[in-house]
C-alpha angles and dihedrals in degrees: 000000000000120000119235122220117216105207129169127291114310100255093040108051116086087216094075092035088064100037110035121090118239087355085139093051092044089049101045080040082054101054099051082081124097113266094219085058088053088045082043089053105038088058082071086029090059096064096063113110104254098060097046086053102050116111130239084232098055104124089218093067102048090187137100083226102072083196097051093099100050086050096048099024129064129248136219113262118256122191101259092068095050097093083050091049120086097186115091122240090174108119086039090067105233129166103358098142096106092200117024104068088180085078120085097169144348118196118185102177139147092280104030159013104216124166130195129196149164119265103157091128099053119075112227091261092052095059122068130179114205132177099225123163102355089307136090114242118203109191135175134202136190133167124175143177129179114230109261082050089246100117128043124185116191122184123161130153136181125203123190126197124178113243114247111256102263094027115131126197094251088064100063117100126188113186119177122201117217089242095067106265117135122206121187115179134193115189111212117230134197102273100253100242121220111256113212111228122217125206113229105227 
């Protein structure tokens, strides 16, 4: 199983600053919006699971409002708020999976294999990364009741990418913003060639 890291908010941890393709493009790209259409949105964003979960002691939100941060703060984009967004994430590559709106990017790329997707629904317990059968498996999991036993939501999902040839386990990350945002990277090494050995007579 892979760990997963649960770092700050997206925007705001220097992780995913230093690590995440285009991440200075997608936010300036970001903050061309109007600020009342993000408050307009979190208002929808505020009811996923992992923000109605998170706990007033959690050292990433220093604030008696768990919520402060998501209504000060920005958010990374998710599909759903693309026909309400005027800037253009075209040439980043976000969101081309037609029909997988979980996915926020796949690069497959000389150093790495790295997916992104959009776990906003899933508490951090609920997600696990694995290295299974030469691939790395990426699966959610959410069950819920309300309280009387009326009402049960169900969500899962399961993703599969082939490991890149020369990839071990160990070099596998999975780090997971508190906004919702799930990266899981493979970093691509040089295939190990067979070495013919000889016998000395």
């Amino acid at each position: 199983r892979v760990p997963t890291t649960v770092r700050a908010f997206f925007f705001e941890d220097p992780h995913f600053k230093e690590n995440f393709q285009d991440f200075d493009k997608i936010r300036e790209a970001m903050f061309k919006e109007s600020r009342d259409l993000w408050k307009e949105m979190d208002k929808d964003f505020r009811q996923t699971r992992c923000m109605l979960d998170m706990p007033k002691d959690n050292s990433v939100v220093k604030a008696d409002n768990p919520l402060e941060k998501y209504e000060k703060g920005w958010m990374f984009p998710r599909k759903w708020m693309m026909p309400a967004i005027k800037s253009d994430f075209g040439d980043m590559e976000l969101f081309k999976q037609a029909n997988d709106h979980d996915v926020i990017r796949v690069q497959d790329d000389k150093d790495k294999l790295e997916v992104s997707l959009d776990t906003a629904h899933y508490k951090p317990e609920e997600l696990h990364v694995q290295v299974k059968n030469n691939a790395v498996v990426i699966e959610g999991n959410h069950e819920e009741k309300s309280e009387d036993g009326k009402r049960h939501v169900s969500r899962r999902f399961t993703r599969s990418y082939t490991l890149p040839e020369g990839t071990r386990p160990e070099d596998v990350t999975s780090n997971l913003s508190s906004d919702g945002v799930l990266v899981v990277k493979a970093i691509k090494r040089e295939p190990v060639e067979n070495v013919e050995i000889k016998q000395i007579k």
